[in-house]
C-alpha positions in Angstrom: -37.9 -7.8 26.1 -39.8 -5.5 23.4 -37.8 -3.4 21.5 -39.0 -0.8 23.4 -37.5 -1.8 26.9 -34.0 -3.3 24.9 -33.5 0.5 23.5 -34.2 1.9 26.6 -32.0 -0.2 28.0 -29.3 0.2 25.6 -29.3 3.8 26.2 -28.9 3.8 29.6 -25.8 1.3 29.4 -24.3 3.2 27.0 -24.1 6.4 29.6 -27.5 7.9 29.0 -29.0 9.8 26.3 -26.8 12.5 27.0 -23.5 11.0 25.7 -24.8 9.5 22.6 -23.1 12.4 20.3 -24.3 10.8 16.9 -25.8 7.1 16.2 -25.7 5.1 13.2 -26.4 1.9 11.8 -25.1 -0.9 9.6 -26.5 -4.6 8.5 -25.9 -6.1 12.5 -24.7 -3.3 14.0 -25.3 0.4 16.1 -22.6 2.5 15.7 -22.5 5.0 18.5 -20.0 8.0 18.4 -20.0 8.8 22.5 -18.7 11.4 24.3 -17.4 9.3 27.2 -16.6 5.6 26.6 -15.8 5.2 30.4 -19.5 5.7 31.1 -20.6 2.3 28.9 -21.3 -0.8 30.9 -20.4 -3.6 28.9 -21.3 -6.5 31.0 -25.1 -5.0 31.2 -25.4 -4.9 27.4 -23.8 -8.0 26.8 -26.2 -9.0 29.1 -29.5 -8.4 27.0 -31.3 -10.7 25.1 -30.2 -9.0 21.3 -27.0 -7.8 22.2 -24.4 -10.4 21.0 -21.3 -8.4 21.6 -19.6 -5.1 21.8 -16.7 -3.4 20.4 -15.0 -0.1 19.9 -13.3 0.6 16.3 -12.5 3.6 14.6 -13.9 5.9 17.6 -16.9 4.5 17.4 -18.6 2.2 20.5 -20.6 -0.4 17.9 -23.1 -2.8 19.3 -24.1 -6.1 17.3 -27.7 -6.8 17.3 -28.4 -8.5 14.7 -31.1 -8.8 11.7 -33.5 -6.6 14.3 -30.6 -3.9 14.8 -33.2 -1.3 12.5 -35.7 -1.9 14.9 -34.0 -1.5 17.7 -32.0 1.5 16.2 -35.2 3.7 15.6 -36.2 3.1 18.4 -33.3 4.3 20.3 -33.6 7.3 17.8 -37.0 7.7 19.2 -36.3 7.7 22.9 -33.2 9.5 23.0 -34.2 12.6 20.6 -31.4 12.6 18.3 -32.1 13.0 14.8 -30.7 10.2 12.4 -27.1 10.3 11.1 -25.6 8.6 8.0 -22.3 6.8 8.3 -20.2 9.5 7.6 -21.6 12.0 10.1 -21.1 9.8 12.7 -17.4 8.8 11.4 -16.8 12.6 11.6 -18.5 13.0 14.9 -16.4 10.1 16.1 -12.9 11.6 14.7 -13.4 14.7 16.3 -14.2 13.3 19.9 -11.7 10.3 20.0 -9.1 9.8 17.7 -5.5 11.5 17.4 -3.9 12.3 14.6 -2.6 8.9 13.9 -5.9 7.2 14.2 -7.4 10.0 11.6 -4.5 9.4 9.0 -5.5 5.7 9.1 -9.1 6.3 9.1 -8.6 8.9 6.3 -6.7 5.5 4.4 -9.5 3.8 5.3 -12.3 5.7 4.0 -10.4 6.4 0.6 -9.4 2.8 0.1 -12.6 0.4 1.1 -15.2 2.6 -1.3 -12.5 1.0 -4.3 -12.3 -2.6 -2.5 -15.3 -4.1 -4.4 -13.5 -2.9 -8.0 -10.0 -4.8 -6.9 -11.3 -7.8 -4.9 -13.3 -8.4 -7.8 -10.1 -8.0 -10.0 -8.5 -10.3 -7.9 -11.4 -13.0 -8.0 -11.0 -12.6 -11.6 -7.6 -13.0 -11.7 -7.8 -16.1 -9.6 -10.1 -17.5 -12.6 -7.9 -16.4 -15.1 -5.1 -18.7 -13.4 -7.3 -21.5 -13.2 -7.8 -21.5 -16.9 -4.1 -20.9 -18.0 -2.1 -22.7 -15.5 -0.9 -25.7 -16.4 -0.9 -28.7 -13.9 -4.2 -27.7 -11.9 -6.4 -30.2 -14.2 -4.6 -31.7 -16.6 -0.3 -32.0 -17.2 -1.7 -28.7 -19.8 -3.5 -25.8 -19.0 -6.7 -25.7 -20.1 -6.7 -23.3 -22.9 -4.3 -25.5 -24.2 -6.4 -28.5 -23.4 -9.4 -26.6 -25.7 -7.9 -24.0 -27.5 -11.8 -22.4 -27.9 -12.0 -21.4 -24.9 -8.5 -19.2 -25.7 -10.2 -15.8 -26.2 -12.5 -16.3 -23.3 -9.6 -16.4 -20.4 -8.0 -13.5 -22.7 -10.9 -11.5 -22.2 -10.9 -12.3 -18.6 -7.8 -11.0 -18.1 -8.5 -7.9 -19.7 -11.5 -7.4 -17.4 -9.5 -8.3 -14.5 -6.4 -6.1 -15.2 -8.6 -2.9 -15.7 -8.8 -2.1 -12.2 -5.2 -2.1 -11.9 -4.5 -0.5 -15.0 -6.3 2.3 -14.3 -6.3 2.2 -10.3 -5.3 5.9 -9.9 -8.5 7.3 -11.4 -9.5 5.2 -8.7 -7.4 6.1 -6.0 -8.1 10.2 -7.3 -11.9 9.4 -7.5 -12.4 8.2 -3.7 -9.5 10.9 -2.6 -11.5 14.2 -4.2 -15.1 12.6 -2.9 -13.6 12.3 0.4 -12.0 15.8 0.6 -15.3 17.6 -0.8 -14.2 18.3 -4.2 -15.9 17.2 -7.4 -15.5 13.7 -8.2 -15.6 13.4 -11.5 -13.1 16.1 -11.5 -10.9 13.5 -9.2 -11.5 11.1 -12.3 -10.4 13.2 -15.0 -6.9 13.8 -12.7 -6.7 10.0 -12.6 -7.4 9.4 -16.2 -4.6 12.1 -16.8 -2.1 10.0 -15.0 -2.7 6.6 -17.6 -3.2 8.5 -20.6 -1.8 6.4 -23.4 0.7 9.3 -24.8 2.7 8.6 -21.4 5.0 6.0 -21.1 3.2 3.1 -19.3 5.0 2.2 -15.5 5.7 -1.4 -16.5 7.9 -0.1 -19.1 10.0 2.0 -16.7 12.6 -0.4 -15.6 13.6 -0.6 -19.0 13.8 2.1 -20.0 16.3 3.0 -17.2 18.6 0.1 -18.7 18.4 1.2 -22.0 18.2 5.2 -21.1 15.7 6.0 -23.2 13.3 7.7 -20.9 10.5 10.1 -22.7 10.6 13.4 -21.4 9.1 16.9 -21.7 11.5 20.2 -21.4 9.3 23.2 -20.0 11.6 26.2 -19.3 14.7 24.1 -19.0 13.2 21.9 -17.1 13.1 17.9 -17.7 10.2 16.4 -16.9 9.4 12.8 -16.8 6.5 11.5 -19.6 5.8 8.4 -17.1 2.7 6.9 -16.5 1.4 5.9 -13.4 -0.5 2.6 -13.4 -0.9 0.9 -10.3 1.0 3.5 -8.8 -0.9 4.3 -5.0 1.4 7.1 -2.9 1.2 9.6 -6.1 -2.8 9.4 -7.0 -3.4 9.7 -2.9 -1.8 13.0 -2.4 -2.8 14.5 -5.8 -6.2 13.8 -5.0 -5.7 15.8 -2.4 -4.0 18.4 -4.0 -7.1 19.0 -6.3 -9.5 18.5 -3.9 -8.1 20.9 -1.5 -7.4 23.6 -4.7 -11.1 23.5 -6.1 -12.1 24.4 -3.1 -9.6 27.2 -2.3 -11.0 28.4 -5.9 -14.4 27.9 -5.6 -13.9 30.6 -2.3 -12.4 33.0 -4.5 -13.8 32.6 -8.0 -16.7 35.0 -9.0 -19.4 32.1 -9.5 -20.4 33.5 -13.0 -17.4 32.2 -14.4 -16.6 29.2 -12.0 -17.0 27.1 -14.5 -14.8 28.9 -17.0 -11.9 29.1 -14.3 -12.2 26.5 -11.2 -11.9 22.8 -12.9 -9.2 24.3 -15.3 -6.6 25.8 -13.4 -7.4 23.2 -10.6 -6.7 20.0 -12.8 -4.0 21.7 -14.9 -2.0 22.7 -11.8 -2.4 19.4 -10.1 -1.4 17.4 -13.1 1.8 19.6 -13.3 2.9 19.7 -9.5 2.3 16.0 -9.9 4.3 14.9 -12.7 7.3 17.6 -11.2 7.3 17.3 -7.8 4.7 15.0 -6.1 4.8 11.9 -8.1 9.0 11.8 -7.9 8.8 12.2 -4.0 6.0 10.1 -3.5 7.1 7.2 -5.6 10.1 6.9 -4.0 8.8 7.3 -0.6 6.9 3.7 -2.1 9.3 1.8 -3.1 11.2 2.5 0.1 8.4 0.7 1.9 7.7 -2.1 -0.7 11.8 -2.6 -0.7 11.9 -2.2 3.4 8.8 -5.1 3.8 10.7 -7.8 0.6 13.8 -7.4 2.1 12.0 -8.2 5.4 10.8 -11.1 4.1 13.7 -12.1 2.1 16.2 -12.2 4.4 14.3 -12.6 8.1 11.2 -14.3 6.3 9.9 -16.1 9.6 10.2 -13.1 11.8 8.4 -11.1 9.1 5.5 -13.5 9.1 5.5 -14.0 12.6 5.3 -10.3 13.6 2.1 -9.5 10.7 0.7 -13.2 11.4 0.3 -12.1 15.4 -0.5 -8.2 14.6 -3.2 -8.4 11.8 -6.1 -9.1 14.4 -5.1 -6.5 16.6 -4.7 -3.8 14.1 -8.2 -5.1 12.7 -9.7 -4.6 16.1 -8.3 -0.9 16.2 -9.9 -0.1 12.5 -6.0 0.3 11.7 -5.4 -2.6 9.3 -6.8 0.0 6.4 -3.5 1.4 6.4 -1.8 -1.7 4.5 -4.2 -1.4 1.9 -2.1 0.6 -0.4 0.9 -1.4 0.8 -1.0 -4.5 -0.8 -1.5 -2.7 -3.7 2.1 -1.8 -4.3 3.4 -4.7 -3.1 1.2 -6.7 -6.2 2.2 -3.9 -8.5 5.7 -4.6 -7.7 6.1 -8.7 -8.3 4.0 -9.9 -5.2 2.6 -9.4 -2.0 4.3 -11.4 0.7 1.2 -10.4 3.9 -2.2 -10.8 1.7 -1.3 -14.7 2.1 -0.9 -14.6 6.2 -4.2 -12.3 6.3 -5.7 -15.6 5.1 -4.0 -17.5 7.7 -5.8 -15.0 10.4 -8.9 -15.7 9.1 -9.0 -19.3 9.4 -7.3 -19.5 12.7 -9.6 -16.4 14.5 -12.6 -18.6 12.7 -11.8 -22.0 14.1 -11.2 -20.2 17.3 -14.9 -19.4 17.4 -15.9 -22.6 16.3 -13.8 -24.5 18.8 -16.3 -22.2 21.4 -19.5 -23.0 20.0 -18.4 -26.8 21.4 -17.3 -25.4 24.6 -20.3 -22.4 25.4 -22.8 -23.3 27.7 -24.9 -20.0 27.2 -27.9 -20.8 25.2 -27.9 -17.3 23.7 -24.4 -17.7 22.8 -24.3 -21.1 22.1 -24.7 -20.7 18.1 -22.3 -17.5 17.3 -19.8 -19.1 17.4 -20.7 -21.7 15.0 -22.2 -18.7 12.6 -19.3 -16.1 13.3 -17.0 -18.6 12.6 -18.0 -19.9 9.0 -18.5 -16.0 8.5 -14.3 -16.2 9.0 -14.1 -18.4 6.7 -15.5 -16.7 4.2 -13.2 -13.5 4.9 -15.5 -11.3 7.4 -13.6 -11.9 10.8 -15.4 -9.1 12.7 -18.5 -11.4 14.2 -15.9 -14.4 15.1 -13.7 -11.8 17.1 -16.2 -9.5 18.2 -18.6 -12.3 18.7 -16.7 -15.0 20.6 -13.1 -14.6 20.7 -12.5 -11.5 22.7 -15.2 -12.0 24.6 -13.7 -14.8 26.2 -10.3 -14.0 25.3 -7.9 -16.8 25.5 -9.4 -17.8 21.6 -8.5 -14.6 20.4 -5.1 -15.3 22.0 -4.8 -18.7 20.6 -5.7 -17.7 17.2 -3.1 -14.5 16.7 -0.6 -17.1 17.9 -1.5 -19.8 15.2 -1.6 -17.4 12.6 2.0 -15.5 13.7 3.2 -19.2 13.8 2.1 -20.4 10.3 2.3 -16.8 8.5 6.1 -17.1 10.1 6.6 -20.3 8.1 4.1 -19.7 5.4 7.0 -16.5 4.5 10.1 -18.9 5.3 8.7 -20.6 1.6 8.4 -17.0 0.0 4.8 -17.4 -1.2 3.4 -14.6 -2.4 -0.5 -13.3 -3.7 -0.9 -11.6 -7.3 -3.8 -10.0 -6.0 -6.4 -9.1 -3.7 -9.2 -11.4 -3.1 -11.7 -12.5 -0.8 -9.7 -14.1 2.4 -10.2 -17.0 3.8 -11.0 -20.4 2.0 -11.9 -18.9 -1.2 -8.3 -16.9 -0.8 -6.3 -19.8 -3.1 -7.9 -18.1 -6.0 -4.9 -15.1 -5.3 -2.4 -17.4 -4.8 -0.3 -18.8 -7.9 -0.3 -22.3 -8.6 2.8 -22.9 -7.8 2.5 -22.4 -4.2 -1.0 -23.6 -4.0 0.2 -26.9 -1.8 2.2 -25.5 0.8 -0.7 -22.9 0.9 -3.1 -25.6 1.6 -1.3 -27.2 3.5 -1.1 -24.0 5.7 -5.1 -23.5 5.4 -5.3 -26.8 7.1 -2.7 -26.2 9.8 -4.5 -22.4 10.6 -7.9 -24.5 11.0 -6.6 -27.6 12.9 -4.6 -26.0 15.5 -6.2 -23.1 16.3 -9.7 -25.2 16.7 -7.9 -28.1 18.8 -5.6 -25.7 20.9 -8.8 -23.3 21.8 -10.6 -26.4 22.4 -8.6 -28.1 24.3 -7.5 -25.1 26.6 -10.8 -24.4 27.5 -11.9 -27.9 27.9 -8.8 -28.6 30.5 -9.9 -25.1 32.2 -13.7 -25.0 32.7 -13.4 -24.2 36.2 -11.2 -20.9 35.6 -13.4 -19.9 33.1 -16.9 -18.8 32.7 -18.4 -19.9 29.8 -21.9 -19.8 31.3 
């Protein structure tokens, strides 16, 4: 088929030019905000030559096409009249069509949280490196700075590097909260910057200070005010970010604009910095450590249940866009000692990735026959969207197999407490967030993810050709 007749067709699966609300595009991928899902026919654009799967996620009905998908997408643009949207129109479009509240909140998380990814995965990669090179045991009975003592003040300036993002992850957090809500960025990084400022006691110091009771303070009209910093705090720079956001623009309504400049950015960071250090970081820091102290005694004292309940959930909440929402958990989890879920999310990975593998053996459609193969390495690598989308929901019972492999092995993987120090890439490069002394039983667990999920799928649909199509 041209392009041409494929985007005609497209259209007409997808309900007609008259229920395409907004339309997008990524790398691989239309992303259609529609007015009524139940009008889509799946099966007919599965069933053209460029369409390799479909999905819906975050209110959005996305097709994957492929490396041609900006072809194909301006011509769709073409036929159906609509004028071209950017990502975040359609996002809005899609919101306010399809999801409750529940799905917004997550969404919101979403859309605060991955803009920041790149600065902490990269941390995290960092950190991995920094492990490698002070670790005793991984080359040599000594670390390797110890091994060559010149190469000392390179893994110390690693570790700088890589601890920046954490250090000063609220003006972060504020930064991507105020550009969401409309308000002025750089405003959202001043707030942040506030929140770190060296004159404040730094948070790793707070524990302490409690023992010892020597907790700087301010007094402001009788009142005692904490003179805490909050590094790598997540809860307190979200809803301040929101505070400002939401004040500039309440000012910016009411404010003569001759002296907007004099009035707006002042009185908005000056009262958000105060409600915060009185009322919003207290409330929301507690309302954290609630959550972090809820999910380690989870995994402390029902470890396998713990695993076994994320292990079989992670794909399914990835699949509904609502994984975002243990982003800041990660975060605090890390910030407190360790995160006990990053490891299992690397256990998902492999297992919905040798799931898709497993079908490339077992497809008989020639279209289909390498995804699998190509979606599958893509798991490896972290990206688990083309393997899932792709292949294993397609056909299902590999998408079955795999949540059950990785509930299985994230369930023991918790029973021997390992832990992540931070946020990597996932899959087989995710040993770089792991510390050494779990890396064996983490390999150990890689392997199992791979092994079983790949022979179970396979062997499943080998011994049941004849219930399922794989033409």
């Amino acid at each position: 088929m041209s392009n041409k007749e494929e985007a005609k067709s497209i259209i007409n699966f997808v309900g007609g030019k008259e229920n395409i609300a907004a339309l997008t595009h990524c790398v691989t991928r239309l992303r259609f905000a529609l007015r009524d899902d139940t009008k889509v026919d799946k099966a007919g654009l599965e069933n053209l030559e460029d369409v390799k799967g479909t999905f819906n996620a975050n209110g959005q009905f996305q097709v994957v096409i492929g490396p041609k998908v900006a072809d194909i997408y301006e011509e769709v643009i073409s036929q159906s009249g609509l004028s071209g949207a950017n990502k975040e129109d359609v996002k809005k479009v899609a919101a306010e069509l399809n999801l409750n509240w529940f799905q917004r909140a997550v969404k919101i998380l979403g859309d605060v949280f991955v803009p920041i990814l790149p600065a902490i995965v990269t941390a995290g990669l960092l950190m991995g490196l920094n492990n490698l090179l002070t670790n005793p045991g991984i080359f040599f009975e000594q670390s390797l700075i110890e091994a060559y003592p010149n190469i000392a003040d390179v893994a110390d300036m690693i570790n700088l590097i890589a601890n920046t993002s954490f250090q000063f992850l609220p003006a972060l957090i504020t930064w991507s909260t105020v550009k969401y809500f409309k308000g002025n960025p750089l405003l959202g990084i001043v707030l942040g910057l506030v929140f770190v400022h060296p004159d404040l006691m730094n948070a790793w110091n707070y524990g302490q200070a409690v023992t010892t009771g020597d907790i700087p303070h301010w007094t402001i009209f009788g009142l005692s005010i904490s003179k805490m910093g909050l590094q790598a705090q997540v809860l307190p720079a979200l809803v301040s970010g929101y505070v400002l956001a939401k004040t500039e623009l309440f000012l910016k309504k009411r404010v003569p604009e001759t002296i907007q400049l004099l009035v707006v950015a002042p009185v908005a960071i000056l009262f958000t910095s105060v409600i915060t250090f009185i009322i919003i970081a207290p409330i929301t820091i507690a309302i954290g450590n609630t959550i972090v102290a809820g999910i380690v005694w989870l995994f402390q004292k029902v470890p396998f249940i713990g695993g076994f309940a994320y292990g079989i959930g992670l794909a399914p909440l990835v699949v509904t866009g609502m994984h975002h929402a243990f982003l800041p958990v990660h975060i605090q989890l890390m910030a407190n000692g360790g995160d006990y879920i990053w490891p299992i999310g690397v256990m998902s990975s492999l297992a919905q990735g040798s799931a898709a593998i497993a079908m490339n053996f077992l497809i008989q459609n020639k279209k289909l026959k390498g995804v699998g193969l190509a979606a599958g390495l893509s798991a490896y690598m972290g990206i688990t969207e083309p393997a899932m989308f792709g292949v294993n929901l397609k056909y299902k019972f590999p998408f079955v197999v795999s949540i059950l492999t990785s509930g299985i092995i994230g369930g023991f993987m918790a029973s021997q407490h390992v832990i992540a120090t931070s946020v990597g890439i996932s899959g087989i490069p995710g040993f770089l967030s792991i510390p050494f002394e779990f890396w064996p039983i983490f390999f150990i667990c890689m392997l199992a993810s791979c092994v079983v999920s790949f022979g179970a799928t396979y062997l499943y649909g080998k011994n049941n050709m004849s219930k399922i199509n794989l033409s």
